[in-house]
N, C-alpha and C positions, 0 to 999 in steps of 0.2 A: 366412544372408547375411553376409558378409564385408564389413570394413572396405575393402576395396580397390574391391571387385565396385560398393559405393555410392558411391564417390569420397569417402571422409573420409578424411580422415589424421591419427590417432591420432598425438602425437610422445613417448613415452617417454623419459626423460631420466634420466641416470645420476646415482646417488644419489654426491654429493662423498666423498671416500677420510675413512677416520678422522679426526678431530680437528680436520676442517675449521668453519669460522667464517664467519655468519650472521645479521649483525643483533649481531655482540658475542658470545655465544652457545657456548662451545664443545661439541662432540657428542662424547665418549665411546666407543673403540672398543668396550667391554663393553658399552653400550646397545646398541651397534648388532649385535649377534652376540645380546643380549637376543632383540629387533625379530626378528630372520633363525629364529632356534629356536620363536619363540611363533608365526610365521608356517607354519614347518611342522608344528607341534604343531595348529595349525586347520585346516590341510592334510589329517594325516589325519582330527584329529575329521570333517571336512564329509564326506572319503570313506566311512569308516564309517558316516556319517548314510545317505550314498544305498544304501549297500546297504544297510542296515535298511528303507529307504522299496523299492526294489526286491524286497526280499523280503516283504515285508508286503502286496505287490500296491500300494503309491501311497498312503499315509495322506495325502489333498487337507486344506491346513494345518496339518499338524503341524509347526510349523518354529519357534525359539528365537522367543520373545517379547520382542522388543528392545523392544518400543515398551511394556510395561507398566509399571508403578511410576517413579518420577520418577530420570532418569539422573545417572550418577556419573562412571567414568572414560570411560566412552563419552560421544556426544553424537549417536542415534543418528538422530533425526530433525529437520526444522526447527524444529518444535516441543518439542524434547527430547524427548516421546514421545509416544504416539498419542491423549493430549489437548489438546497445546497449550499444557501448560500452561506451559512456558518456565523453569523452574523445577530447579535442581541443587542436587542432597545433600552435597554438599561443603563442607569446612567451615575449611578452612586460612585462607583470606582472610574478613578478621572486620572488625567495626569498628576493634576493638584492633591489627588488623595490618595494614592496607588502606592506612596511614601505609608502608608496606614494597613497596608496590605498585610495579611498573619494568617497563618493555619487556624483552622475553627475547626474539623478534626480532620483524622486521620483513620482508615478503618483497613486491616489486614482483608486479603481476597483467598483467603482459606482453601486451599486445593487447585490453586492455579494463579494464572497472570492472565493482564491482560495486556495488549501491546497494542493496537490498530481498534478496539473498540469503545466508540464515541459515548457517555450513556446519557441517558435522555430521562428523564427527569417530570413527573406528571402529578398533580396533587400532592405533591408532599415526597412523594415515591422516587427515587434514583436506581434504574435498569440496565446490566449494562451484561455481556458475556467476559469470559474470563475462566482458562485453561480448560476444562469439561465442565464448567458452573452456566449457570443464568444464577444473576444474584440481585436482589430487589434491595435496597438498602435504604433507610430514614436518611432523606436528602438535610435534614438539620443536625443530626446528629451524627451519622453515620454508624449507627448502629443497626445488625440484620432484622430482615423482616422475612425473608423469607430464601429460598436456596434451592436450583434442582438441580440435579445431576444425572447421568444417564445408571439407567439400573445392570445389574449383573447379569442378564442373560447374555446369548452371544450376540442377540440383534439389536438389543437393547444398548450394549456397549458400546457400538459402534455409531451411536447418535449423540457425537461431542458437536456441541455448536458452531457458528462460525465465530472466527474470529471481530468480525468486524460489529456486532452489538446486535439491537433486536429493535424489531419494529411494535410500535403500539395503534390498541385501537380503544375506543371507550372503555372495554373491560378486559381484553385479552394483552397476552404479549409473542408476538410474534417470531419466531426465533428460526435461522436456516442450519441446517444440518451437513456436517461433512458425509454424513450417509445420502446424499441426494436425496436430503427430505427435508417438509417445513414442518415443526409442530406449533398448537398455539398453546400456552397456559392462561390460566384465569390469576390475572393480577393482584385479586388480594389475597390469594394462598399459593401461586406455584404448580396447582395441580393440572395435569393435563387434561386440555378438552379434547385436542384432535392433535391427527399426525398422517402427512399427503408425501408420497414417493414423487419426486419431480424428474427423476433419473431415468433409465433405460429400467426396461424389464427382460431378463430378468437384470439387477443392478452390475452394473460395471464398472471393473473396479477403476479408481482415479475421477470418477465422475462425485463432484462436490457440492455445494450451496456455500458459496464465501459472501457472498454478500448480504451486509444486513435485509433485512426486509423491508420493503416501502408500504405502509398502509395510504391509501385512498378512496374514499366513495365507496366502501364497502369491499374491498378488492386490496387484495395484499398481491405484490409484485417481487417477485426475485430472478435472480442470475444463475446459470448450473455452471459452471465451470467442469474441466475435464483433467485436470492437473499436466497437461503434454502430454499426453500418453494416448490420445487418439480419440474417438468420439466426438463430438459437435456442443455447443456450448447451446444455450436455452435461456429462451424469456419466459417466465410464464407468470400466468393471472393466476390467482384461486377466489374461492366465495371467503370471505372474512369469517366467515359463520364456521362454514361447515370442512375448509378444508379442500371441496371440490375445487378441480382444474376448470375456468372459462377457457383459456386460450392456450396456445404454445406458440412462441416462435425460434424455428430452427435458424442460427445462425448463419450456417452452412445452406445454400438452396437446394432442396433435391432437386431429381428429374421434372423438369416440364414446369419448373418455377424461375424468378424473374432472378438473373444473376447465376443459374449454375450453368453457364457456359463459359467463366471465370473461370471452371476448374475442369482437367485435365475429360474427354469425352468419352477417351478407350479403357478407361481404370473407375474404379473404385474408390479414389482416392478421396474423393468428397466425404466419403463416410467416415471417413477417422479425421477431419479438417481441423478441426479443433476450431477455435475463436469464443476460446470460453469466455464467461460475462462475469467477471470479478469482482465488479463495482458496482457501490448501491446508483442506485437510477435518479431519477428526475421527472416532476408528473407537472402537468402544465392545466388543469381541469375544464380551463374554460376555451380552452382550444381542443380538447378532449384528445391529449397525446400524452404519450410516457416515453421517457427519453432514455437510454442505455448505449455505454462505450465496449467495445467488445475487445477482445485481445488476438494473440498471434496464432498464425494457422499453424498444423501441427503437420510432420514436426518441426521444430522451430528452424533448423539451419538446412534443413533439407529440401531447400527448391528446386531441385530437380525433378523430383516424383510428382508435382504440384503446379506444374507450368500456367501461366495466367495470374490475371488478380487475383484470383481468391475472396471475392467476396464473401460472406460482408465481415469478415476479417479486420481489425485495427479500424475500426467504421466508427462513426456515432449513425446510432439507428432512435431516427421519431416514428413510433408505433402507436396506431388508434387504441386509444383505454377500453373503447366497449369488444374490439374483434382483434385486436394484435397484428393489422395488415401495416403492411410499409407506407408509412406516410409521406418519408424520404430518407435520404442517408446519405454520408459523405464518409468517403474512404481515403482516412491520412497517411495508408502507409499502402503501397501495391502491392502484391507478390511480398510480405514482410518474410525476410532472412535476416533481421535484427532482435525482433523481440523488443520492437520501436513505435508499440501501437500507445492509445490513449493511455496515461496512465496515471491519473486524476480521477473522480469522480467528475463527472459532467457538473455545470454549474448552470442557473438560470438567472438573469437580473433583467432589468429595465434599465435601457438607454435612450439617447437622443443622436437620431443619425441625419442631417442634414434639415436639421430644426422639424424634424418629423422621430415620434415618440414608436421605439419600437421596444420588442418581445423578443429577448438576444439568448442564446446558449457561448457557453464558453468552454471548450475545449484544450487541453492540454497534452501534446504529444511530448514522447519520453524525450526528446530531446531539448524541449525546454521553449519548442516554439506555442505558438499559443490562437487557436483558432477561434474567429468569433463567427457565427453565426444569428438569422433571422433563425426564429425555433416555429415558428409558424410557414415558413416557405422550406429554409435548408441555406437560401441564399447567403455565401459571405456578409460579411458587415468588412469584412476588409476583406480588398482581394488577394484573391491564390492565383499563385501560377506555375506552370511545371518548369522545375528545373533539371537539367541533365546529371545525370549520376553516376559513379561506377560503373562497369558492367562484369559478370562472370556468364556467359556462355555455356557453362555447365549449368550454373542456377539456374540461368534462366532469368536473370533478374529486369526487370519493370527498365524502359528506358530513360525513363524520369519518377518524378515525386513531383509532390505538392510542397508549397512553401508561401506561405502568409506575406505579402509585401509589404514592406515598409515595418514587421514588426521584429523586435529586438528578441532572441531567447535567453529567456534567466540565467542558463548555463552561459558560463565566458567562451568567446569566442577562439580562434585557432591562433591570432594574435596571443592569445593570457601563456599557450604551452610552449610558444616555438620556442623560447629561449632556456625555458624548463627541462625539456627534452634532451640527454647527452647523449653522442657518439655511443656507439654505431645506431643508433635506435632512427628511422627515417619516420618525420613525422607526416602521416595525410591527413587535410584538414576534412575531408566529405564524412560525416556520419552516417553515409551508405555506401560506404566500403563493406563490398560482400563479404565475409569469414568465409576464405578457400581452405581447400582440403589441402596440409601440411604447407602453407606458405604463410609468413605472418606479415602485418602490418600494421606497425601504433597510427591509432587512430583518434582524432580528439573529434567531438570532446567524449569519444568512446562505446564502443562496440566490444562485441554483440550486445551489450544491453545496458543504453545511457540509464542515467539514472534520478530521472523525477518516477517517483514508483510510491505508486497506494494512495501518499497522504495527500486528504482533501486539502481543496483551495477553500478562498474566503471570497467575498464579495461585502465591501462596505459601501451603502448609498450614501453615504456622509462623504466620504471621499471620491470615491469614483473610485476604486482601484480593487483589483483582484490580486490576491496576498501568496505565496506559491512557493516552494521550496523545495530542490532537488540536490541530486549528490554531481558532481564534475570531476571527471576522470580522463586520465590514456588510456584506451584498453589495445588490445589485440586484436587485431580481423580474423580467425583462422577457428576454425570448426578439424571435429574426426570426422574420416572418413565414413564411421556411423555415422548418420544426420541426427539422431535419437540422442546419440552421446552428446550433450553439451557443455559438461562438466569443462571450464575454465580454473587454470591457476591462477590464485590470487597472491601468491608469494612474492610477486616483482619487487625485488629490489632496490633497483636504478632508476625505474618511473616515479615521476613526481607524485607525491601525495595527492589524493585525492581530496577536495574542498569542498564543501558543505554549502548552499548558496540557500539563504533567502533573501524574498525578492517581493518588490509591490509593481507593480503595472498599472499605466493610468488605461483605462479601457476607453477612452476617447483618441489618447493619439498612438497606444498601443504600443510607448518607450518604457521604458523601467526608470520609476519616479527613486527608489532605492533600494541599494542591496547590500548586506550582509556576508562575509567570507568567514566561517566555520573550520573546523579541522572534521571532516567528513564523518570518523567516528563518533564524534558526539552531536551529526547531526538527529537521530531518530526518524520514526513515522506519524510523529504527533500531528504537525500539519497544523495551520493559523487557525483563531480565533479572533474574530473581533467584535467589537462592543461600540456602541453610540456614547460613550466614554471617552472616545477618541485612542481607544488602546487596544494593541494586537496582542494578543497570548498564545505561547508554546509549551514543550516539554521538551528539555534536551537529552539526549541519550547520556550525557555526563548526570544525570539525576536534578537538575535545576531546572523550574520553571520561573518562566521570563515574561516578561512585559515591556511590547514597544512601543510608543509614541507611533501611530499609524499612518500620520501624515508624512513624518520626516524619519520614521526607522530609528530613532534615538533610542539603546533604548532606558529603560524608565524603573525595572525594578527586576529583583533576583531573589530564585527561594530558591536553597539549598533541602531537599528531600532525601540526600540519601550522604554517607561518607562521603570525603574525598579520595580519588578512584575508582569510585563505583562505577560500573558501567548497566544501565537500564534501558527499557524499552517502551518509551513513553506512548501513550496514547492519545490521540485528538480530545479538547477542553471542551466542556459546554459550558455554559452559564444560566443562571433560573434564581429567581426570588423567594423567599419564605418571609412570611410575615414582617415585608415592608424591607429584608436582609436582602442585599446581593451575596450572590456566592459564586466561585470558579470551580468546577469540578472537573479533576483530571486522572487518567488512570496513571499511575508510574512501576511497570512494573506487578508485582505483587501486594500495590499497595492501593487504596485509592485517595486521592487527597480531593478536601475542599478549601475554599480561600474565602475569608470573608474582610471586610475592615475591622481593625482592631482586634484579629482574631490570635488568641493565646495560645496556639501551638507550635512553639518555636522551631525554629530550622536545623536541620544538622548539621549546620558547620558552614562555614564560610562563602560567602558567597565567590564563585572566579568570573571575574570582571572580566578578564584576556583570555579566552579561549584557547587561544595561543601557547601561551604560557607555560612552560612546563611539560606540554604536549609530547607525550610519545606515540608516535605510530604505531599500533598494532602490528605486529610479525613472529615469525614463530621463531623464538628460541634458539640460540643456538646448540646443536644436536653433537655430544661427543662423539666421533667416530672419527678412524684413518683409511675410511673406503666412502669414496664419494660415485655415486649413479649417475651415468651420463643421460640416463632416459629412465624413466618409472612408469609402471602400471597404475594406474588409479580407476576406480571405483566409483560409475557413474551414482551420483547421488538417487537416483529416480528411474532403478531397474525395470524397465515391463515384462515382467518372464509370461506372463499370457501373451503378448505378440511376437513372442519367443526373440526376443532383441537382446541382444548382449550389454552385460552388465559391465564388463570392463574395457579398458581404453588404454593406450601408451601415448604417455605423453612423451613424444619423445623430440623432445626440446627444452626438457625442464630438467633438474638437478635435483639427488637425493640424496642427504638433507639441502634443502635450497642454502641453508645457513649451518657451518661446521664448526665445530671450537677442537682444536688440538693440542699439545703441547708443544715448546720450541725441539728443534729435531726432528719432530715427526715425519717420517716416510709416510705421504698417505697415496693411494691405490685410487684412479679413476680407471672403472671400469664402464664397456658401453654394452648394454643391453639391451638396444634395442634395435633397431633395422636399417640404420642409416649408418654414416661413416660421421663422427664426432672429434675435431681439433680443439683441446681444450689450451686455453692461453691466458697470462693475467691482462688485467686491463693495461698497466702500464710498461707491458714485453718484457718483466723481467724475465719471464718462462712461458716456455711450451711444452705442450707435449708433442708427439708425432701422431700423425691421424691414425684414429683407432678406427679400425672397420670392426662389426658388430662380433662382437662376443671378445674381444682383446681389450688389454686395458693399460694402463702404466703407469710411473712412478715418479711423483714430485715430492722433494725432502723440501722441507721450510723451515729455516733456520732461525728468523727475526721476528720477536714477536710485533704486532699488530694484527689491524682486519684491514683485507686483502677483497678486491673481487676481479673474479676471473669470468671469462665466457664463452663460448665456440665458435672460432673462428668462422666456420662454413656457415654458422647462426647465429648471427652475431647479437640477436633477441635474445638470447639463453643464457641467464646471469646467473651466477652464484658466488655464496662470500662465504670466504672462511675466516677467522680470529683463531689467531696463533696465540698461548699465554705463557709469560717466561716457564 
């Protein structure tokens, strides 16, 4: 199948003449005649490969082990190689020289951003996704080579990439489809060779491909996710070649397979379970297993319809590479009503457990605990044990959980909020505190959904430590009465700020060696990077990339990418070589930066030392008006009108505008709208009003300017603030 034949339009673009200039930068006609001869010298290696595989009758995976041992001048997968571990041999950029650290260029991402996609970097070539692009780019210069984008028909439109980057293989590039497809292109033009449906037939809608693609042994591997909305999430193989499906694994078990008597026996409900596969995977070759974290059953807060575990749900699943059978699995989250499953990519290193040399996987649950496993048995490397947990009776909820002994989570503990937390707000410290229907409870370090989420971990064997970074929050326990509806207010007030934590973990005694407090919003999903340089790299959602000292978290160096103010969306660093250069290459946004020593493309401005500093918390605005909503409709973000679910919710606990500005005198009008009985009062009893039962409302004059917060007595979770101005 042809680029044309599908309606895509690959757009090639002509590499700039000698000595042209990019981001500062000048390119070397001798580099470039380098590039052009090592390019045909791979040319014939590849040919002479096929005819050896042609004459041998087809050796199935005998192909260059890119993804083994931890990468140098390549950067060959998102995870640097086929453990994840994030992790380069390169050693030019040190603490001692990192002071020498400068942009070498800068190259605009033309028709999109990229936020969550790693790019990986091969002969010369930088690959990365970015808003509907695949973009190839000169890893020395940063100038394009080449660009595809989805074509204008209608089926054609609908094949924007994933967010998370693309997988390579000798000559293809791999890429996952939010239309539940993979295609591949041919890497040095862009053009399409094949394109495989990995989804339901006929397609359904919210079913996706977010995870970049894993190549190995011949065999590209990816995840389908289902976006909540119902469906069952998917492993699946294909031939490297041609596109064809080897294997599938349903996350969900059907009838008469091992684990669906987890889920509910007089319904149906299995078939919409959800546990989509979000995250790129983990291939282990010589134990011949591939390794995948899966996500939450669907729908997410509605444990009722769903009784049981739910397997293999919030699971880490090792699956055989030639047939896709369970090898074994371990389930971090039972019956999940949190939205509390893996939420890392899986990681793989080598350890020493009792002076005996093992083969470990490293898992991260959202909540910031940190599972290590044997990846060839399943067995802990530190033991679990159940502990007792909430319970809701309606949900149905699991009567325990798993929990890692003796290991610390990167999130602060329920000691960091007690004192944080003011009246009337009660704080629970279990992060499986069910979310009941209209009852609330702050909950640390926060529910429905803590927040280590998406960005990969590191693994340095220089240090021993695994590198990790999540968001720590209060949240609210309390779900709608729809289970579908999950839409949460994030207007809170009076809850403490939410903090930004990174974190290093020594993976022998499984404490936290050091960690880092953030202002949450300028943590990002960039996620560690480190180097045999002895140095960890980020991306901050304030627009600076960072560098730490990885043994002691100090850290060591700051580049300003964008104004002061800006707020971006950085994406995970690689690192790779060019002719004897190290380089960091990181996505920020709409832009992509690389970093070399002594490189000439100055920073935008200042670097901020204090993260702190000057900080303001995102919130909305204060809203002129003299009528304030004692409850409001809102508009679940993620309607399914195909399983005919309702799109809207009353939140009726929350305040409209959450934030008021009026003038002094003003009479302003709380009205209640919604189905309960609402006693609105200020925090410190200057005033009340008289309880309003639903559709009544009444009148508070405000005569003194300042900001005020008030809240409802019968709910005493229910804050809002008004600013009076003379």
């Amino acid at each position: 199948m042809d680029s044309r034949s599908a309606g895509f339009a690959p757009s090639p673009l002509n590499r700039p003449p000698s000595g042209a200039r990019l981001g500062g930068q000048k390119v070397s006609a001798m580099w470039r005649v380098w590039i052009e001869m090592y390019k045909l010298q791979r040319g014939l290696v590849a040919a002479i490969a096929v005819l050896v595989v042609a004459l041998t009758g087809g050796l199935h995976g005998q192909v260059p082990d890119d993804g083994r041992g931890y990468p140098a001048e390549d950067w060959p997968l998102v995870g640097g190689n086929w453990s994840n571990s994030r992790y380069s041999t390169l050693t030019d950029i040190t603490i001692d020289t990192v002071d020498r650290l400068g942009g070498a260029w800068v190259t605009r991402l033309e028709g999109g951003a990229s936020s969550r996609a790693t790019p990986v970097v091969k002969d010369g070539v930088l690959y990365l996704t970015a808003g509907a692009n695949v973009f190839a780019i000169d890893a020395g210069t940063g100038d394009p080579v080449w660009r595809w984008q989805p074509g204008t028909s209608e089926d054609a439109a609908r094949m924007v990439p994933s967010w998370q980057g693309v997988g390579l293989s000798d000559d293809l590039v791999f890429v996952g489809l939010r239309s539940a497809q993979v295609m591949a292109l041919r890497q040095d033009t862009g053009e399409l060779v094949w394109v495989e449906s990995v989804g339901s037939v006929p397609y359904q809608a919210g079913e996706t491909v977010t995870t970049a693609p894993m190549y190995a042994q011949g065999t590209v591997f990816v995840g389908l996710a289902n976006g909540d909305t119902g469906g069952q999430g998917r492993i699946i193989a294909l031939d490297a070649t041609t596109g064809e499906q080897r294997w599938t694994f349903f996350v969900v078990p059907r009838p008469g397979e091992f684990g669906h008597e987890t889920w509910p026996q007089d319904s149906n409900t299995w078939e919409l379970g959800g546990g989509g596969v979000w995250l790129v995977g983990t291939v282990d070759p010589e134990l011949g297993m591939v390794y995948f974290s899966t996500g939450n059953p669907v729908p997410m807060f509605g444990g009722e319809i769903r009784a049981g575990d739910n397997l293999f749900t919030a699971s880490v699943l090792a699956l055989d590479i030639e047939t896709g059978e369970r090898r074994w699995h371990y389930q971090v989250v039972r019956h999940d009503v949190w939205d509390a499953d893996i939420a890392t990519p899986l990681l793989l290193y080598e350890t020493e457990v009792d002076g005996e040399s093992r083969k470990a996987l490293a898992a991260m649950r959202a909540d910031g605990y940190l599972f290590l496993f044997d990846r060839e048995t399943g067995e802990p490397l530190a033991p679990i044990e159940e502990r007792p947990v909430p319970q809701d009776a309606y949900q149905r909820t699991a009567a325990t959980q798993p929990f890692p002994v003796g290991v610390e989570s990167i999130l602060p503990d329920c000691s960091f909020w007690r004192d944080r937390v003011p009246p009337p707000f009660e704080l629970n410290c279990s992060g499986f505190t069910p979310p009941s229907v209209n009852q609330h409870t702050v909950v640390a370090p926060g529910v429905p959904i803590p927040r280590v989420r998406v960005t990969p971990m590191s693994f340095s064997p220089q240090t021993g430590y695994i590198y990790a970074q999540g968001r720590a929050m209060v949240g609210r326990a309390r779900r709608f009465e729809d289970p579908w509806h999950w839409h949460i207010d994030d207007n809170e007030l009076t809850l403490p700020e939410a903090v930004g934590i990174i974190a290093a973990v020594d993976t022998q005694t499984s404490q936290i060696v050091w960690k880092h407090e953030v202002p949450a919003a300028l943590l990002g999903t960039s996620g560690p990077l480190t180097t045999a340089g002895g140095l960890m790299f980020r991306g901050s959602a304030g627009g600076q990339v960072e560098a730490y000292d990885a043994r002691s978290g100090a850290r060591a160096w700051t580049f300003r990418t964008s104004g002061a103010g800006a707020r971006v969306r950085p994406g995970p660093a690689a690192a790779y070589e060019l002719d004897g250069q190290q380089f960091i290459a990181i996505p920020m946004s709409g832009e992509l930066w690389a970093f070399t020593l002594d490189g000439d493309v100055p920073p935008r401005g200042e670097p901020v030392l204090d993260p702190w500093e000057d900080y303001e918390p995102p919130r909305p605005a204060p809203r002129a008006t003299s009528e304030i909503e004692t409850a409001t409709v809102i508009e679940s973000p993620t309607p399914n009108l195909a399983l005919g679910l309702r799109s809207y919710g009353m939140d009726e606990h929350g305040f409209n505008p959450v934030r008021a500005l009026v003038t002094a005198g003003a009479r302003v009008r709380f009205v209640n709208n919604g189905e309960l009985a609402h006693t609105i009062a200020a925090r410190d009893g200057a005033w009340s009003t008289t309880t309003l039962e639903p559709a009544m409302s009444a009148f508070v004059t405000f005569g003194e300017p300042g900001t005020f917060l008030y809240h409802c007595t019968d709910h005493p979770w229910a804050i809002g603030e008004i600013t009076v101005e003379p």
